[in-house]
PAROBA-12495 format. One line per field, with one value per residue (C-alpha): residue number from 1; residue in one letter; x, y, z. Coordinates in Angstrom, 3 decimals, padded with zeros to 6 digits. Each point is the difference from the previous one (the first is absolute). Example, Ala and Ser with C-alpha at 12.3 -4.5 7.8 and 13.67 -1.06 7.14 Angstrom:
seq = [1:2]
type = [A:S]
X = [012.300:001.370]
Y = [-004.500:003.440]
Z = [007.800:-000.660]
//
This chain:
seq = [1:2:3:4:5:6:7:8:9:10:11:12:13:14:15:16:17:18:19:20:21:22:23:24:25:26:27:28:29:30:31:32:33:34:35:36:37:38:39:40:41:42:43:44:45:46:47:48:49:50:51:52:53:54:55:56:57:58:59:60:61:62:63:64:65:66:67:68:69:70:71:72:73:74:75:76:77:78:79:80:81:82:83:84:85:86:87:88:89:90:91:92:93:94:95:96:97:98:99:100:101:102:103:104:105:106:107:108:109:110:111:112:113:114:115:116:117:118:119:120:121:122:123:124:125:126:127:128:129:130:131:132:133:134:135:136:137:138:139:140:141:142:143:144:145:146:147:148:149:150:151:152:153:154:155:156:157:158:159:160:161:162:163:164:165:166:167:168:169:170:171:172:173:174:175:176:177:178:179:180:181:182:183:184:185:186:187:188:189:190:191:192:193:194:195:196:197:198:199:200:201:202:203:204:205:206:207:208:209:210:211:212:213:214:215:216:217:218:219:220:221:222:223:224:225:226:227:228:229:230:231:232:233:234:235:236:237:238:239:240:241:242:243:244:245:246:247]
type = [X:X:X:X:X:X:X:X:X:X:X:X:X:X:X:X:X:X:X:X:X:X:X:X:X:X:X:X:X:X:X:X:X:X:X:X:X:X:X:X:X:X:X:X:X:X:X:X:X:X:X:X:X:X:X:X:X:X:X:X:X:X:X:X:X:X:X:X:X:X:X:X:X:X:X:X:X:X:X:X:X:X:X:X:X:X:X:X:X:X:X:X:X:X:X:X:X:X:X:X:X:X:X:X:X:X:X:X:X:X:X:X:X:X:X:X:X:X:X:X:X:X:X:X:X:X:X:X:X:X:X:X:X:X:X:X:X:X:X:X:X:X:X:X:X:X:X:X:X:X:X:X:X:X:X:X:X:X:X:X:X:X:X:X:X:X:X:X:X:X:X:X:X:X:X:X:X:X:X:X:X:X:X:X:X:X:X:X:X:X:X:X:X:X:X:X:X:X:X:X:X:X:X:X:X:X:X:X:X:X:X:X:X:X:X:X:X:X:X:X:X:X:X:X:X:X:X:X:X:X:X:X:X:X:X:X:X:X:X:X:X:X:X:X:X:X:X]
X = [054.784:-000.382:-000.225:-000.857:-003.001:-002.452:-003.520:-000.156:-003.117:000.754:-002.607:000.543:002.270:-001.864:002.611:002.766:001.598:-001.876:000.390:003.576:-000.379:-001.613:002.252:002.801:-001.900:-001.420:003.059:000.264:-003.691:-003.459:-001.223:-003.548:-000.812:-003.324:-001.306:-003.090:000.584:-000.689:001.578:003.272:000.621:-000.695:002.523:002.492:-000.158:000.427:003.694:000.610:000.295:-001.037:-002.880:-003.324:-002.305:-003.398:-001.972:-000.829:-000.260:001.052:-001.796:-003.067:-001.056:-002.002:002.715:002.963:-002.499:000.092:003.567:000.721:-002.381:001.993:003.080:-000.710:-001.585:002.191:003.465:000.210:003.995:-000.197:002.492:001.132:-002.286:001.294:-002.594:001.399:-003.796:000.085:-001.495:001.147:-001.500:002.368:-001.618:000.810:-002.640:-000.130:-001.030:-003.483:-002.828:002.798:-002.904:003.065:-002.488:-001.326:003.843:001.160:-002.692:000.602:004.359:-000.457:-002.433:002.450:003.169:-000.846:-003.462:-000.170:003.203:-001.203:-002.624:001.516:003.266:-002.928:-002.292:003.550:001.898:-001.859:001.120:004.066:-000.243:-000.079:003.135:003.174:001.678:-001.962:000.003:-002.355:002.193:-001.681:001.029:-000.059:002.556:002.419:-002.950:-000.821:003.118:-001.046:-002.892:-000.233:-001.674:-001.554:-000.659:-001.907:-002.289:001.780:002.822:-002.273:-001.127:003.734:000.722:-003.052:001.162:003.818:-001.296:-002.394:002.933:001.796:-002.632:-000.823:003.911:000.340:-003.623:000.752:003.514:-001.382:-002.429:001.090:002.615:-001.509:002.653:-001.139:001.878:-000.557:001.995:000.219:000.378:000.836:-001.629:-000.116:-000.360:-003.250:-003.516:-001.155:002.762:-000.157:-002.345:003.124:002.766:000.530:001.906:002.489:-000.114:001.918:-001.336:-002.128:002.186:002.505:-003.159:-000.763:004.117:-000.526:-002.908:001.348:003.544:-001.671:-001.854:003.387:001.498:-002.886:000.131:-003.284:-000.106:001.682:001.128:000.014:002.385:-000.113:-002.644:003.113:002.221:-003.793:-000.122:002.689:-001.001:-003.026:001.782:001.586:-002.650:-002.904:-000.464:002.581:-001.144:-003.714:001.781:001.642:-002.850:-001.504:002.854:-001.086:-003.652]
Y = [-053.204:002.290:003.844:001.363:-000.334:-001.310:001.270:001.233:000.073:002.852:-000.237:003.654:001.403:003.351:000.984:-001.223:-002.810:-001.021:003.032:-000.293:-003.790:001.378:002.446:-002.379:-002.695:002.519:000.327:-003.217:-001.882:001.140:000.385:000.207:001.909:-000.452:002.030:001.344:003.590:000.658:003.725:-001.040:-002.867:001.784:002.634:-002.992:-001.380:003.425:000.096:-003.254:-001.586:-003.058:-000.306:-000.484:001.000:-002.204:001.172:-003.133:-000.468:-003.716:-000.187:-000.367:-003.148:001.973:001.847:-002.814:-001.346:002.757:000.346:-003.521:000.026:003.295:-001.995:-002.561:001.344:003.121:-001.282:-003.901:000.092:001.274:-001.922:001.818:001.040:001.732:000.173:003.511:001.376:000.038:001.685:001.010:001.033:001.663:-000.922:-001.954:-002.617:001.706:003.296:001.060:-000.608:-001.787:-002.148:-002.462:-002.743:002.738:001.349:-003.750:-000.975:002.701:-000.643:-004.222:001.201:002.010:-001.663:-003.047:-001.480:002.292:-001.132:-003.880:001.090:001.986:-003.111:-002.341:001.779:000.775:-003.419:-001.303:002.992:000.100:-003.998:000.545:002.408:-001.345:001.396:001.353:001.315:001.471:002.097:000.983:003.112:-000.805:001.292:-000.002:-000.246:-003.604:-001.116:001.424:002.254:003.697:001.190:002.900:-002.448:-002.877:-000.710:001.153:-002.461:-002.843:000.501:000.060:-003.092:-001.883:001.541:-001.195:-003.761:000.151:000.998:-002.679:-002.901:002.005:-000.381:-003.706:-000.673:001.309:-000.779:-003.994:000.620:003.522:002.112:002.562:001.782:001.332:003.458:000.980:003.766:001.173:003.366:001.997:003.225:001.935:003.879:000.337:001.097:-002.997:000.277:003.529:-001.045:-001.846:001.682:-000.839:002.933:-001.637:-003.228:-001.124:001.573:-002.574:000.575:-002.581:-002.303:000.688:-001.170:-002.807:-001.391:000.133:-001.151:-003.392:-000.669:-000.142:-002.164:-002.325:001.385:-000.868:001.283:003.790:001.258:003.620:002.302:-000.610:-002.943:-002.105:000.712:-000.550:-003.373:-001.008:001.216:-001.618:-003.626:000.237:001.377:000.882:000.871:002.939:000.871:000.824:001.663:002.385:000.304:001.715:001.925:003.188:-000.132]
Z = [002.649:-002.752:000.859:-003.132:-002.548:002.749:000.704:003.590:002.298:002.908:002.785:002.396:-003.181:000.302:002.669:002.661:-000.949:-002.883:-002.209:000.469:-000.845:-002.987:-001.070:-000.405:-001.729:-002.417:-001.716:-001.293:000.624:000.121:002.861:001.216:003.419:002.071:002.950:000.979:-000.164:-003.811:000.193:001.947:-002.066:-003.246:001.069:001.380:-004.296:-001.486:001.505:-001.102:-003.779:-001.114:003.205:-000.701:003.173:001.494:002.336:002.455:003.524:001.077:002.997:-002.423:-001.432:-002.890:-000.622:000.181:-002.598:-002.436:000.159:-001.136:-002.405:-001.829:000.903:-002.375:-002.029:-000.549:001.397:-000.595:000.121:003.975:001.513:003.311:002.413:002.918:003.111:001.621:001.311:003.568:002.961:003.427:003.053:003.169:003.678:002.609:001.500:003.458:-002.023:001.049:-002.668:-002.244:-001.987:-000.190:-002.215:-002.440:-000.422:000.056:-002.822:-001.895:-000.269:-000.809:-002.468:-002.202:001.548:-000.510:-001.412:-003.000:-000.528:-000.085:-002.159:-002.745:-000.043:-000.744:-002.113:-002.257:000.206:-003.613:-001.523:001.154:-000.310:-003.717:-000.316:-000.531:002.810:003.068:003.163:003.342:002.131:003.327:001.952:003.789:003.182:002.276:002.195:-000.728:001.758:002.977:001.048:000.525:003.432:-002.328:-003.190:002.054:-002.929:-002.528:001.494:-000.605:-003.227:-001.194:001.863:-002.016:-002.823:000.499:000.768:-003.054:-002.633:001.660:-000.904:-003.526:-000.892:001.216:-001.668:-003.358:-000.186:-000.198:-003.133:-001.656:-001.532:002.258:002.593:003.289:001.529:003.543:000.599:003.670:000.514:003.558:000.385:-003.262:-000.763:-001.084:001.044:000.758:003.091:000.668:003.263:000.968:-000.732:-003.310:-000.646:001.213:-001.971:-003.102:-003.291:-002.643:-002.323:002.049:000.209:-003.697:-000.645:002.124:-002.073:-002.837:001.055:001.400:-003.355:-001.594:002.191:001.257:003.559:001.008:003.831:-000.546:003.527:-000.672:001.925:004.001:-000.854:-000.662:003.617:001.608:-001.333:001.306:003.387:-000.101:-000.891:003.111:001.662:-000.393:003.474:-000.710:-003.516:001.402:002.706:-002.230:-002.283:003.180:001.295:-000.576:000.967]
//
């Protein structure tokens, strides 16, 4: 697939991963970045050329609504949309007062429903591009879960078995490719809780992206994620095993 002169939808690109996903696009696509944090994501398209910023939240129907509207309207050649928005809660289920359900509801929400939604709500418009593709930004963690990540664990796993069916689905009718990337723990706030610090930078992720769209990789194993898959074909007793070694 073509890496250059595409318009590029960045859900999360105010920081983490998707800014740096942005950054590298920018220099030869435009690329469009959403959060819900007007100030940080204004900030996150100042460093970055060619970036045009939206304030949306995609949990929000209203909002998911608004933003496809300006989509058309405003960008009718959008033809990558990378789904990088996510949300993760630390606990354990033993942990007192946890509110496991409201956490829980909260992570398939962003993880994974407002992921369904947007995909629908912006098949027409990729449909009519030439050359198009969704790439979805899940983990390590769908391959086995994380003692620490039990929801969050979940919500990738959906999200892993839903890019599956969206690639085999559209693959049969459309032009339109389907990019799942798999990251281990990554160096970035949203893993600080965790240790993130001492996690792989985004930029490696960012690489990885882009790397697979040239080659029509379209499950990216990033860093350790690719040793842990192999684990986890030959056992996925041992591969949840390790995933919980150190807690």
């Amino acid at each position: 697939m073509k890496t250059t002169d595409n318009t590029i939808l960045i859900t999360g690109g105010g920081s983490g991963i998707g800014f740096e996903m942005a950054k590298l696009f920018s220099k030869n696509n435009k690329v469009i970045i959403i959060g819900r944090n007007a100030e940080k994501l204004n900030l996150a398209a100042a460093k970055i050329e060619n970036t045009t910023p939206l304030v949306s939240d995609i949990n929000n129907e209203n909002d998911v609504t608004n933003l496809v509207e300006i989509l058309n309207k405003d960008f009718p050649d959008l033809n990558i949309v990378i789904n990088n928005a996510g949300l993760a809660h630390y606990y354990k289920l033993t942990d007192a007062n946890t509110n496991a359900f409201q956490k829980a509801s909260e992570e398939i929400l962003t993880n994974y429903l407002s992921i369904v939604r947007l995909t629908e709500r912006l098949l027409p418009l990729l449909e009519k591009q030439k050359e198009s593709a969704f790439v979805n930004v899940s983990s390590i963690a769908a391959f086995a879960p994380g003692m620490l990540l039990p929801s969050y664990s979940v919500s990738k796993a959906a999200l892993h078995s839903y890019t599956q069916v969206l690639r085999v689905t559209l693959e049969k009718s459309t032009s339109i490719k389907v990019f799942e990337v798999m990251p281990p723990l990554v160096d970035t706030s949203f893993s600080a809780e965790i240790g993130g610090s001492t996690g792989i930078s985004p930029t490696i992720v960012a690489q990885n992206v882009l790397e697979a769209l040239e080659n029509n990789e379209y499950e990216v194993h990033v860093g350790q994620t690719a040793d842990f898959y192999q684990l986890y074909l030959s056992s996925p007793e041992k591969a949840v095993a390790m995933m919980n070694a150190a807690n």
